[in-house]
PATI-939900 format. One record per residue (C-alpha): residue number from 1; residue in three letters; chain; x, y, z. Coordinates in nm, 3 decimals, padded with zeros to 5 digits. Example, Ala and Ser with C-alpha at 12.3 -4.5 7.8 and 13.67 -1.06 7.14 Angstrom:
BEGIN
NODE  num  residu  chaine     east    north       up
NODE    1     ALA       A   01.230  -00.450   00.780
NODE    2     SER       A   01.367  -00.106   00.714
This chain:
BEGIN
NODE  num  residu  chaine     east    north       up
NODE    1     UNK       A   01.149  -01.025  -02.862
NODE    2     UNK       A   00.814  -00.869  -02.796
NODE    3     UNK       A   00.732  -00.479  -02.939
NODE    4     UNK       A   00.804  -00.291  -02.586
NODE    5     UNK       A   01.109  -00.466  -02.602
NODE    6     UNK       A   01.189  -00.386  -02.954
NODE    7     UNK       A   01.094  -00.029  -02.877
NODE    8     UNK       A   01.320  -00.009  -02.586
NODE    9     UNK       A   01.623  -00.143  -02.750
NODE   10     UNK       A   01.554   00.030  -03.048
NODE   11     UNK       A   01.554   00.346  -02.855
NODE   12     UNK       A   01.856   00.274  -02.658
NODE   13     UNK       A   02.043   00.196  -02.998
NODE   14     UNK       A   01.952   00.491  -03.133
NODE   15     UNK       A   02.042   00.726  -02.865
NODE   16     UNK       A   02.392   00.538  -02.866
NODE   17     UNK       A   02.461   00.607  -03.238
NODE   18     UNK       A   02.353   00.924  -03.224
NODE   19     UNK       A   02.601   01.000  -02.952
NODE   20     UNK       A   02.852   00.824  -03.099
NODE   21     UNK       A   02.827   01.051  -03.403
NODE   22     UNK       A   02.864   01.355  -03.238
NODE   23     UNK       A   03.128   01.254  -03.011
NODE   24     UNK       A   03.368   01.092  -03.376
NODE   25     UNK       A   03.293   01.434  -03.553
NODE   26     UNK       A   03.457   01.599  -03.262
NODE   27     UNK       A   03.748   01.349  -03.126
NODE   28     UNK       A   04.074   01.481  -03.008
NODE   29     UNK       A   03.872   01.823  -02.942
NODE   30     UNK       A   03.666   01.764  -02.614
NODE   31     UNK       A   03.740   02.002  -02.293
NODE   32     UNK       A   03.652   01.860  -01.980
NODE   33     UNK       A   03.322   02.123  -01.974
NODE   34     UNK       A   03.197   01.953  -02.345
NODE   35     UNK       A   03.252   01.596  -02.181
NODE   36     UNK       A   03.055   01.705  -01.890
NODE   37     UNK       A   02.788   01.868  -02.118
NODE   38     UNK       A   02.747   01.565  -02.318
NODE   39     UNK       A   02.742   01.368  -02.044
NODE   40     UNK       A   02.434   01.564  -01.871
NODE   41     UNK       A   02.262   01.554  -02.240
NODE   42     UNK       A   02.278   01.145  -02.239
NODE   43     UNK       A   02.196   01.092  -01.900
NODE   44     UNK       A   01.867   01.309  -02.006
NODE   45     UNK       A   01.825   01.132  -02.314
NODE   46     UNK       A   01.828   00.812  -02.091
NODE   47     UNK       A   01.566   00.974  -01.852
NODE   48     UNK       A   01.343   01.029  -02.179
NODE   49     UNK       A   01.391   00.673  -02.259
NODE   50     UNK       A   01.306   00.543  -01.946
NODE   51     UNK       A   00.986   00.740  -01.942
NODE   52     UNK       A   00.865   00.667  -02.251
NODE   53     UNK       A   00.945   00.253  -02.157
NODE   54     UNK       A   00.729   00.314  -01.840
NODE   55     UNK       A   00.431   00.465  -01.990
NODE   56     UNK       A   00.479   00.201  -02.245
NODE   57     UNK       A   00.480  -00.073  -01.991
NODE   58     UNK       A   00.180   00.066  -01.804
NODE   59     UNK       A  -00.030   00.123  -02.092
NODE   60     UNK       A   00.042  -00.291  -02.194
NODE   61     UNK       A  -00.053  -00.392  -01.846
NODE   62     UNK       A  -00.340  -00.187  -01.779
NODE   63     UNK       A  -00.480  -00.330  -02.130
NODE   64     UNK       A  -00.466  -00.652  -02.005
NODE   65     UNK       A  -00.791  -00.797  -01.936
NODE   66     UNK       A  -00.935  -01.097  -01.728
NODE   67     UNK       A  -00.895  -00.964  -01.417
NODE   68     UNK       A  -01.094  -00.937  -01.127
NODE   69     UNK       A  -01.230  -00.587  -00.955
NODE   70     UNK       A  -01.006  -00.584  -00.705
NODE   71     UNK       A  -00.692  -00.702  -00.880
NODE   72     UNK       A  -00.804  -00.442  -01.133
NODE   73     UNK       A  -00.841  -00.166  -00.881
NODE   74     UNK       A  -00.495  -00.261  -00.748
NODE   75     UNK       A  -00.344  -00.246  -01.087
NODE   76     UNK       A  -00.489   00.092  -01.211
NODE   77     UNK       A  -00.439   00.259  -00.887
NODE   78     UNK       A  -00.026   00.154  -00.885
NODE   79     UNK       A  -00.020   00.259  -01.303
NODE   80     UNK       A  -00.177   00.567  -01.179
NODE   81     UNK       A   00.054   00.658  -00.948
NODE   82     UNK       A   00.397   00.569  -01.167
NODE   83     UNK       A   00.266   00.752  -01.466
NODE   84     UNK       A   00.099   01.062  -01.261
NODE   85     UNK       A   00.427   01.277  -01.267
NODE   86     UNK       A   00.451   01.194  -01.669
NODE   87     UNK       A   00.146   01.143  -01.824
NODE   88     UNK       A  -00.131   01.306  -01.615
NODE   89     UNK       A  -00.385   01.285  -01.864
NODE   90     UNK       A  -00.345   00.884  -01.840
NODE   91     UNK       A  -00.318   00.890  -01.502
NODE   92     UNK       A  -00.667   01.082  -01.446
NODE   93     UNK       A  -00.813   00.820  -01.718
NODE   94     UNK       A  -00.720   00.550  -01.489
NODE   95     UNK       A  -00.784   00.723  -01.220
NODE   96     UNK       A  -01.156   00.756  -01.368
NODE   97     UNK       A  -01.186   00.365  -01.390
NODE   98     UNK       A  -01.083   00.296  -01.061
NODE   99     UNK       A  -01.274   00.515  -00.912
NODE  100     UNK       A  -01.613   00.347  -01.064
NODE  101     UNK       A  -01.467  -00.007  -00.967
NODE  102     UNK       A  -01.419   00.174  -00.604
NODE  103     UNK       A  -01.791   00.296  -00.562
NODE  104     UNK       A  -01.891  -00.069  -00.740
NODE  105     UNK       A  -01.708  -00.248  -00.474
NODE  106     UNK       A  -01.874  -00.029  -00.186
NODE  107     UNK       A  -02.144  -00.062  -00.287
NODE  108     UNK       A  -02.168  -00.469  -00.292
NODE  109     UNK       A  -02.013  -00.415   00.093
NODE  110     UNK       A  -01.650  -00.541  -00.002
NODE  111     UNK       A  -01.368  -00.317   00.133
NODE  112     UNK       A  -01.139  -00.213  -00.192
NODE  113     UNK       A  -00.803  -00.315  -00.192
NODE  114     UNK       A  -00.660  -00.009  -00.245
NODE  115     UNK       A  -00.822   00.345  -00.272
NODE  116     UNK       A  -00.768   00.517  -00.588
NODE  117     UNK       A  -00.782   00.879  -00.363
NODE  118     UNK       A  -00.428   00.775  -00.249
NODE  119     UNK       A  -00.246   00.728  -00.591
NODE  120     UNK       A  -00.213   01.115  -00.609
NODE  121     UNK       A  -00.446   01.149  -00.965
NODE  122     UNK       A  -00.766   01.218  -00.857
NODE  123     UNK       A  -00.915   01.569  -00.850
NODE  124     UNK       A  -01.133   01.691  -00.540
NODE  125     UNK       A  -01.458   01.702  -00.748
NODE  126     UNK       A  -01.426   01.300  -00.795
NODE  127     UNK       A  -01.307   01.264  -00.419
NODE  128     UNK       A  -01.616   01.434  -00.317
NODE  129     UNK       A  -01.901   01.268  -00.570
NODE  130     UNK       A  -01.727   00.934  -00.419
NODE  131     UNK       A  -01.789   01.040  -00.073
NODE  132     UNK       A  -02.139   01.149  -00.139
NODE  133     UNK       A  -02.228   00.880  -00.273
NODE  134     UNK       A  -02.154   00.595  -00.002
NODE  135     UNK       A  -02.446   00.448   00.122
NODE  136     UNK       A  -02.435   00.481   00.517
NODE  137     UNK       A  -02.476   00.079   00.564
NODE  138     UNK       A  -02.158   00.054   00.403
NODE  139     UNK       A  -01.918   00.275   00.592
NODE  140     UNK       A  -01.704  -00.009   00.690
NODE  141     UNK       A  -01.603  -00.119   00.397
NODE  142     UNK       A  -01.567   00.235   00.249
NODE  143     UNK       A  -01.323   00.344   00.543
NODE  144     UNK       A  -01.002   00.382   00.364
NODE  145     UNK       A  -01.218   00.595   00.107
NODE  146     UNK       A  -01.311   00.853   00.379
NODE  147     UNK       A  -01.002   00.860   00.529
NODE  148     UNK       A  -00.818   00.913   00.196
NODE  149     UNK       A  -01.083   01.188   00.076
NODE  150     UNK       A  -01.088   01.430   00.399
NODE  151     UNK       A  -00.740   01.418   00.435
NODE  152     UNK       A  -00.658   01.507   00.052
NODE  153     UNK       A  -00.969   01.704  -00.033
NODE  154     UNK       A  -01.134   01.943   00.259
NODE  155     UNK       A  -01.444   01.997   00.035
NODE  156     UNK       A  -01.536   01.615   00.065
NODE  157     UNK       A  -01.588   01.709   00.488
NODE  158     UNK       A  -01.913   01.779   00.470
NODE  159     UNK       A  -02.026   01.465   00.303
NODE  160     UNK       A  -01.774   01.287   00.501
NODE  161     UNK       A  -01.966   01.463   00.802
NODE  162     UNK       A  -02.339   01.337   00.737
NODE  163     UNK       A  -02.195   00.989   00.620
NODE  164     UNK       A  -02.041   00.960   00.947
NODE  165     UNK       A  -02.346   01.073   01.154
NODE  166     UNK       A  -02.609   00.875   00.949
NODE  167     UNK       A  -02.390   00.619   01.012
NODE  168     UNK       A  -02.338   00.616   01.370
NODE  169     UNK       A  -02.748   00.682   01.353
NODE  170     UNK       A  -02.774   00.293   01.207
NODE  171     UNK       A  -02.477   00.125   01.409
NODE  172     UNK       A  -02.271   00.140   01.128
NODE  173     UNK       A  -01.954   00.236   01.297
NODE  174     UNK       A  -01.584   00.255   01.133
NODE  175     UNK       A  -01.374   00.385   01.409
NODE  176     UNK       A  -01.106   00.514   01.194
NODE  177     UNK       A  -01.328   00.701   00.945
NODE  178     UNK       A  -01.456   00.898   01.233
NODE  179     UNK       A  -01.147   00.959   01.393
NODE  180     UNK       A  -01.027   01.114   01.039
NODE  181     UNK       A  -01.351   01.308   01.012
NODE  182     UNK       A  -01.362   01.437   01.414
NODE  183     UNK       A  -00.981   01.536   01.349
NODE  184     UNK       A  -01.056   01.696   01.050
NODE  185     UNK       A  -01.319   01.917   01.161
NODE  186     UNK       A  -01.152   01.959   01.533
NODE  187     UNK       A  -01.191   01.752   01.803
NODE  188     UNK       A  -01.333   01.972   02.072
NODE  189     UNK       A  -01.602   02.079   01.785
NODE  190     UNK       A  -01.973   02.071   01.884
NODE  191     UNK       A  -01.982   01.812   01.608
NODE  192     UNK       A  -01.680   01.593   01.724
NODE  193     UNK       A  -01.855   01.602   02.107
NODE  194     UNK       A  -02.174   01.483   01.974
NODE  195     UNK       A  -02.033   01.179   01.769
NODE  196     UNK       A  -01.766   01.111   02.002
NODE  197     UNK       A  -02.118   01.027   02.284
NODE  198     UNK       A  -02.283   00.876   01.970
NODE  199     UNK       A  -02.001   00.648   01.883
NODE  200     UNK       A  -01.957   00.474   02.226
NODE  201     UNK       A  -02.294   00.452   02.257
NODE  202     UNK       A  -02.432   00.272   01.943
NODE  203     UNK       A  -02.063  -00.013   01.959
NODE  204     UNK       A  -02.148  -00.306   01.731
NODE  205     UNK       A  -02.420  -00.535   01.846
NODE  206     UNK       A  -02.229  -00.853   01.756
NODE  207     UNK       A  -01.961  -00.770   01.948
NODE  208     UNK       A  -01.753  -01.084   01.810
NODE  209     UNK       A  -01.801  -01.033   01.486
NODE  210     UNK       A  -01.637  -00.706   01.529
NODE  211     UNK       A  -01.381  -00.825   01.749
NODE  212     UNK       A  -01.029  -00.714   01.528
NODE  213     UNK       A  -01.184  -00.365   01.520
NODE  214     UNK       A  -01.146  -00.355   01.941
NODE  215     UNK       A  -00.802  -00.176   01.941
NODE  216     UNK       A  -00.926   00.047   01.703
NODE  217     UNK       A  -01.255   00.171   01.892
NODE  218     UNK       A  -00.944   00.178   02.254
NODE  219     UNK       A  -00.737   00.395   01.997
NODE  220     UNK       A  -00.960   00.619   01.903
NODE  221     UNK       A  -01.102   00.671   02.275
NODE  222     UNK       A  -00.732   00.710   02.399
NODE  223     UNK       A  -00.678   01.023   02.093
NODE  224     UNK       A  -00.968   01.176   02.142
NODE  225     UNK       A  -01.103   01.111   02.533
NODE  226     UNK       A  -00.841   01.420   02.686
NODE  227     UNK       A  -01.017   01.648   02.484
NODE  228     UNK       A  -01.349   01.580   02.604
NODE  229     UNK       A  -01.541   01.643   02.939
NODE  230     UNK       A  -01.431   01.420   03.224
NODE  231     UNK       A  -01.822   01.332   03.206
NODE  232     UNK       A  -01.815   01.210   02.845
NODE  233     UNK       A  -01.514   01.084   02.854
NODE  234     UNK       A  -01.608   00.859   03.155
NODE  235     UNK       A  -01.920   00.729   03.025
NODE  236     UNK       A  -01.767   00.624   02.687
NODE  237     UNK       A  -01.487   00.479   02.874
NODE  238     UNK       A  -01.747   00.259   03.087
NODE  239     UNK       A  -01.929   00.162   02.753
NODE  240     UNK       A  -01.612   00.067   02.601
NODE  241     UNK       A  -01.540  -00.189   02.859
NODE  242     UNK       A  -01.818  -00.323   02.939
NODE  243     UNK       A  -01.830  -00.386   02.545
NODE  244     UNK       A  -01.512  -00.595   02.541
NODE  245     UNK       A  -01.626  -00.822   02.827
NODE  246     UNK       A  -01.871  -00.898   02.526
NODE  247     UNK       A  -01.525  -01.074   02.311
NODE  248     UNK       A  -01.366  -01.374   02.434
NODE  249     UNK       A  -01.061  -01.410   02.565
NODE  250     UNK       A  -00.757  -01.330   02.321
NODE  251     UNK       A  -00.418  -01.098   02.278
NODE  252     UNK       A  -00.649  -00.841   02.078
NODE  253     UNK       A  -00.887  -00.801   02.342
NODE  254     UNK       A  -00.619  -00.776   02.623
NODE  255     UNK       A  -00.476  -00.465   02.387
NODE  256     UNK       A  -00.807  -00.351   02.395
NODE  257     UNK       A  -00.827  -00.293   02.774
NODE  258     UNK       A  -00.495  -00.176   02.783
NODE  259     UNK       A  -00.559   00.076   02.598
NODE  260     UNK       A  -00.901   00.209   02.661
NODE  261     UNK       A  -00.794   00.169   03.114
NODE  262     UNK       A  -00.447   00.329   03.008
NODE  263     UNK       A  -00.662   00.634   02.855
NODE  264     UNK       A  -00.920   00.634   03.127
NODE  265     UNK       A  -00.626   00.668   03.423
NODE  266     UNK       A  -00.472   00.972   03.178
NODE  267     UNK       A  -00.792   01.161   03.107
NODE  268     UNK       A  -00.996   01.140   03.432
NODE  269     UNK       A  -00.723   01.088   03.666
NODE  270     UNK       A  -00.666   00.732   03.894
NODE  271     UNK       A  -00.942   00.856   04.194
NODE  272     UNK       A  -01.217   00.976   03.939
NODE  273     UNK       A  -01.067   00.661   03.725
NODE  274     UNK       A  -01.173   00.441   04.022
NODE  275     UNK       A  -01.515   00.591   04.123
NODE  276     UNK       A  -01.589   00.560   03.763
NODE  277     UNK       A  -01.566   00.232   03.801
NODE  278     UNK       A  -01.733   00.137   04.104
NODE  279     UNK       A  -02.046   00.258   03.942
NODE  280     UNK       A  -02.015  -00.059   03.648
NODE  281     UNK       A  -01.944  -00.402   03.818
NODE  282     UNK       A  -01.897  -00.546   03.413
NODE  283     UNK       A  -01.653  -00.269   03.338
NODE  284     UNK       A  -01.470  -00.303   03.652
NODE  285     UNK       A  -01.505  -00.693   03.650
NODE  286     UNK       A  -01.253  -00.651   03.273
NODE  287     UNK       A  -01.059  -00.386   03.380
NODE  288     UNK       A  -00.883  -00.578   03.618
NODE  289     UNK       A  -00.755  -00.799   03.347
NODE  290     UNK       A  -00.551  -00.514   03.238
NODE  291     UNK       A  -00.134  -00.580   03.211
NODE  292     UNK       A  -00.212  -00.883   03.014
NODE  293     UNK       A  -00.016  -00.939   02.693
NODE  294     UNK       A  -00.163  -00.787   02.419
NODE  295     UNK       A  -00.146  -00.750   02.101
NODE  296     UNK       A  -00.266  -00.758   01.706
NODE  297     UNK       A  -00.344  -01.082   01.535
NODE  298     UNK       A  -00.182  -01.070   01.174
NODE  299     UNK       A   00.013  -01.338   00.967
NODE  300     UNK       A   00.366  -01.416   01.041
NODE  301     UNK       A   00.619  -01.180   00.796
NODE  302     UNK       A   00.830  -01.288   00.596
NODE  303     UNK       A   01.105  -01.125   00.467
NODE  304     UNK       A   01.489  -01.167   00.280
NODE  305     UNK       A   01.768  -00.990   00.356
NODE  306     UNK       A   01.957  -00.820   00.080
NODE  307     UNK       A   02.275  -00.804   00.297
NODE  308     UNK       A   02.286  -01.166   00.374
NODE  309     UNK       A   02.236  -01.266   00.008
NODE  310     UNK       A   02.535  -01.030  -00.056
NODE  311     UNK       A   02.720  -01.186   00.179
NODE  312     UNK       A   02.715  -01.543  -00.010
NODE  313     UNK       A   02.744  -01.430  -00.339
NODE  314     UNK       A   02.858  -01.667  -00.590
NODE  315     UNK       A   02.776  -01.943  -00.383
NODE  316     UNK       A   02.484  -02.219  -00.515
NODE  317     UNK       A   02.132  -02.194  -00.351
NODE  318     UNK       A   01.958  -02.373  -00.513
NODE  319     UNK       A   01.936  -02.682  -00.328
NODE  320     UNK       A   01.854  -02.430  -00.011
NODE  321     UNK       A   01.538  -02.259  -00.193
NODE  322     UNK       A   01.397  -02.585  -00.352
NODE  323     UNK       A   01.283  -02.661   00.023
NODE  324     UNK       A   01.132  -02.301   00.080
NODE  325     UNK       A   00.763  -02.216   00.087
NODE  326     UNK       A   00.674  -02.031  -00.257
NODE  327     UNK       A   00.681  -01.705  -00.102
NODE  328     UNK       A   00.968  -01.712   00.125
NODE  329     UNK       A   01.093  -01.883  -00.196
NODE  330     UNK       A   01.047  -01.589  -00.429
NODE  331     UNK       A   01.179  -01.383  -00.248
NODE  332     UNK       A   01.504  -01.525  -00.134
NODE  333     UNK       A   01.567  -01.607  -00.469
NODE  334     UNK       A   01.485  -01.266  -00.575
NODE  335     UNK       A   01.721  -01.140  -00.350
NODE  336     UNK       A   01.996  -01.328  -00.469
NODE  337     UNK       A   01.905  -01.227  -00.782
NODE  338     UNK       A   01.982  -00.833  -00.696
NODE  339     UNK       A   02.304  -00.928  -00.512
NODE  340     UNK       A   02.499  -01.109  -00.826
NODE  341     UNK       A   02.292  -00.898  -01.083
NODE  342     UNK       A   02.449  -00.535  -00.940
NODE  343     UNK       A   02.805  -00.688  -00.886
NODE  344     UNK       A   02.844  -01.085  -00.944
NODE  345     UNK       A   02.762  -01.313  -01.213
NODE  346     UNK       A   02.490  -01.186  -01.395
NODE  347     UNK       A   02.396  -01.528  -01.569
NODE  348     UNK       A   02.375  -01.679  -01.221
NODE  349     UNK       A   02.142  -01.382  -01.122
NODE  350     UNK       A   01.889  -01.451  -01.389
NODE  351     UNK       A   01.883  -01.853  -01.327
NODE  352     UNK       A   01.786  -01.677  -00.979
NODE  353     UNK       A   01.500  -01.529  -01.102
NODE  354     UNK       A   01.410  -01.789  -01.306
NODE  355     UNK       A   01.375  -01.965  -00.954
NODE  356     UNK       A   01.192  -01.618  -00.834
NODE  357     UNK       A   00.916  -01.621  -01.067
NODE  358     UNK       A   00.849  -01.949  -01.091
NODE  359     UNK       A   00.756  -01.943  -00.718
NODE  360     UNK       A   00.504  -01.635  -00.850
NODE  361     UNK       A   00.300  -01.843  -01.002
NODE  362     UNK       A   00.317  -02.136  -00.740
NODE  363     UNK       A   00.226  -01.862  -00.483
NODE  364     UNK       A  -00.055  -01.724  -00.709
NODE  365     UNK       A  -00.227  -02.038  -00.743
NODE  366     UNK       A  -00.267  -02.061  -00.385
NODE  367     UNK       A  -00.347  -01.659  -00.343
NODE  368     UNK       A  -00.677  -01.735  -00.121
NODE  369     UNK       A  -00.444  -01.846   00.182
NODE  370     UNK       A  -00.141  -01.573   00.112
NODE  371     UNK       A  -00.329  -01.195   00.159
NODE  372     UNK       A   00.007  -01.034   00.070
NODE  373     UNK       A   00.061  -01.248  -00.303
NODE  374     UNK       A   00.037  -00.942  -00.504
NODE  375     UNK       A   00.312  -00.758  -00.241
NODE  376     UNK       A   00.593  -01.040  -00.291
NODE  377     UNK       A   00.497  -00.999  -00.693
NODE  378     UNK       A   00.612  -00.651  -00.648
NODE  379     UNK       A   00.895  -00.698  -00.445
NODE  380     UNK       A   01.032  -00.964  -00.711
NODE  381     UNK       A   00.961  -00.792  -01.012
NODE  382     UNK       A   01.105  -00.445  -00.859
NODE  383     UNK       A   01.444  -00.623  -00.753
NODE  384     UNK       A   01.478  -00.816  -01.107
NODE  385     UNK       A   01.389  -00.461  -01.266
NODE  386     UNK       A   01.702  -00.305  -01.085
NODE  387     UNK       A   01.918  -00.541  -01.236
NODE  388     UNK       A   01.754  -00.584  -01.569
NODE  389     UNK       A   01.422  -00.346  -01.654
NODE  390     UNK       A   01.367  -00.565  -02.006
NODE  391     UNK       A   01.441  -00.906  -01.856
NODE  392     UNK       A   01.236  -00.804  -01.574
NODE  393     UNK       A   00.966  -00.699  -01.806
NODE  394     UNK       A   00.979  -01.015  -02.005
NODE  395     UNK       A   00.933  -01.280  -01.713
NODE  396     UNK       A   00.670  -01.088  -01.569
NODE  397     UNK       A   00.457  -01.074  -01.917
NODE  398     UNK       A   00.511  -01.440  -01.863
NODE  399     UNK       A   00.347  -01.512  -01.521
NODE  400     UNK       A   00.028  -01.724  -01.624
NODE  401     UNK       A  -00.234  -01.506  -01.442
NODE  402     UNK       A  -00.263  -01.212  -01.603
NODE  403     UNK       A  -00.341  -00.996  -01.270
NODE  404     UNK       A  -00.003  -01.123  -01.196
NODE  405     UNK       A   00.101  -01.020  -01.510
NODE  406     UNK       A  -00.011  -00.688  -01.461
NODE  407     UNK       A   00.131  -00.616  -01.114
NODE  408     UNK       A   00.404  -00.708  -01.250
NODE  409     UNK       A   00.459  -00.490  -01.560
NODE  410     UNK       A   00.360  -00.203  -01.332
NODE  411     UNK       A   00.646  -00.285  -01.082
NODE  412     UNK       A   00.888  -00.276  -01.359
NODE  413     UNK       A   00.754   00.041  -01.471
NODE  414     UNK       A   00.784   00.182  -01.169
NODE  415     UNK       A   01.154   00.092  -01.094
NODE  416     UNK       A   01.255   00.247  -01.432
NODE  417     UNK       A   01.012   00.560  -01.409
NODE  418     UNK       A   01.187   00.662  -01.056
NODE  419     UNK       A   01.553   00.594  -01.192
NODE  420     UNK       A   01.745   00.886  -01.123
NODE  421     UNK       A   01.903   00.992  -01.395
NODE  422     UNK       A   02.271   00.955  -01.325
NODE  423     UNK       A   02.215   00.595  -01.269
NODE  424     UNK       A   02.039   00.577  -01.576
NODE  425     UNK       A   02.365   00.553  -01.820
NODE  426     UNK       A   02.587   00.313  -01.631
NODE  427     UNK       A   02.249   00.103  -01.569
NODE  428     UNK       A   02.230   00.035  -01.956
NODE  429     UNK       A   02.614  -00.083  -01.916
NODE  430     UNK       A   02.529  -00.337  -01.687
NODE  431     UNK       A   02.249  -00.496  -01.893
NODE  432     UNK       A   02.455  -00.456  -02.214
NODE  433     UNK       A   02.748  -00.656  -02.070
């Protein structure tokens, strides 16, 4: 048994003593209102308890070290964000880290993981000193980052303002970003007008290379385009297409024009629609490919269905999961694990998540080729935590990399952070049995 462990149990015993105490000095002489007062006071003592594990738990993980930038980022940002409503003074300490990590990661052109603007912690003075201090060549990879900061801080609009222009002034273009910053500061603005022309105008010159951003550039023309001038919001439509006849052939690019003609027919109206187009042979050439099937290219989902492993519990999977991919693996396993650990065989739900975690580390070995790695970590360590928060906590500490590790602990942490407290009581009666 490690020390959290110890500590948790410890505190648990305690609390149940103490009780105990008070309830034998006063047997035989409870009304239903002292039983109910009692009651409320354990259920809050539990709540204590499980607070104090979780900012336990999080300070452990976030101590661990060998871990990349980005799986650090990911891990500060989620302890952030559990211990925020407890501990705000650790929160903004973490908060601080990530934040340097953040700009670091900018900086070198990668796109961070996760923004630490989103996990709730960060003041407005750090939002905007981020902001100001993204280099305009980089605005693609710092486009979550602007988003995040003009939608939770307004005094970070300015800087998000010039970033965006200076950008747009070098062909650095994040479609998104500027939608959040045009919305921000109104759409029929001066300002909006003028980068909504500047935008269209100055599309990526390797058109391929930026070829998954098309349905963003076709959603951003179909928000803001009926808000513009029929002029401007012809001639961006025009440039638009006659950009995507610069991608070749695919599902995303058919969304593209579906989206972007779609918008055109809606803002300008189907005659000036079709004059506009009789003026660009290119643009008119691709918009006749419109009504193709379109859509996003992304990895196929997988998922397990809680239901479903409900519905054969008690029954032996093992056999069944042994021929699973490692992620489709951990979590059907997992999943089993949460059906006979709330109301099965709780022996048979931890031999489950034995299975589970074991398939962790499989899956994290081969992390390059799975994006989502550190999402099914989550999901298994949250649905092992609902049945078991120190059993939980125990197989993640012993995942063998120690960002898993991490993402782990924090998972945990946040299962038993957000437990309400009326569950918290009979919870502690299920683990005990």
């Amino acid at each position: 048994m490690n020390n959290l462990q110890a500590v948790f149990l410890s505190a648990i015993f305690a609390s149940g003593t103490a009780l105990a105490a008070e309830q034998g000095g006063r047997a035989g002489a409870q009304t239903p209102t002292s039983r109910n007062q009692q009651q409320s006071l354990t259920e809050r003592r539990y709540s204590q308890q499980d607070r104090s594990f979780a900012v336990s738990v999080v300070r452990s993980a976030t101590a661990i070290e060998g871990m990349n930038p980005q799986d650090r980022l990911r891990v500060l940002a989620a302890a952030a964000s559990v211990v925020s409503p407890i501990r705000p003074g650790m929160a903004k300490s973490f908060s601080r880290e990530g934040l340097r990590i953040e700009q670091d990661l900018i900086q070198r052109g990668e796109s961070p993981a996760v923004s630490m603007i989103n996990s709730g912690a960060i003041d407005c003075r750090g939002v905007v000193s981020l902001v100001e201090n993204i280099p305009a060549q980089r605005i693609n990879a710092a486009e979550q980052s602007i988003i995040g900061g003009v939608t939770r801080c307004s005094q970070s609009l300015p800087a998000a303002q010039r970033l965006v222009a200076t950008g747009l002034d070098q062909r650095s273009v994040a479609p998104r970003a500027v939608l959040a910053v045009m919305e921000r500061t109104g759409l029929r603005s001066a300002w909006s007008q003028e980068q909504f022309e500047k935008l269209f105008a100055s599309l990526p010159s390797n058109a391929e290379e930026s070829a998954r951003e098309a349905p963003n550039f076709a959603a951003m023309y179909a928000r803001v385009a009926p808000e513009m001038t029929k002029d401007d919001a012809s001639q961006a439509g025009l440039e638009l297409l006659a950009w995507l006849t610069r991608l070749n052939a695919s599902a995303t690019r058919n969304l593209a024009v579906n989206i972007t003609t779609d918008a055109m027919k809606s803002a300008l109206g189907d005659a000036a629609y079709a004059h506009a187009l009789a003026t660009d042979v290119a643009a008119q050439q691709i918009a006749q490919t419109a009504g193709q099937k379109g859509e996003v290219e992304h990895h196929p989902e997988e998922s397990a269905s809680v239901l479903q492993a409900l519905s054969r519990r008690g029954t032996d999977r093992f056999t069944e999961l042994k021929a699973m991919a490692p992620s489709q693996r951990a979590r059907e396993a997992a999943a089993s694990g949460f059906a006979e650990g709330t109301d099965g065989d709780r022996n048979l739900a931890q031999q489950y998540f034995a299975v589970a975690f074991s398939a962790l580390d499989e899956l994290w070995k081969d992390r390059d080729a799975h994006p989502d790695a550190h999402l099914v970590i989550q999901e298994v360590s949250e649905a092992a935590a609902q049945v078991n928060p120190v059993a939980a906590l125990k197989r993640t500490q012993q995942l063998s990399d120690p960002a898993a590790q991490a993402i782990g602990m924090v998972a945990v942490a946040r299962v038993v952070a957000n437990r309400p407290e009326t569950s918290s009581a009979s919870a502690r009666e299920r683990q005990s049995r």
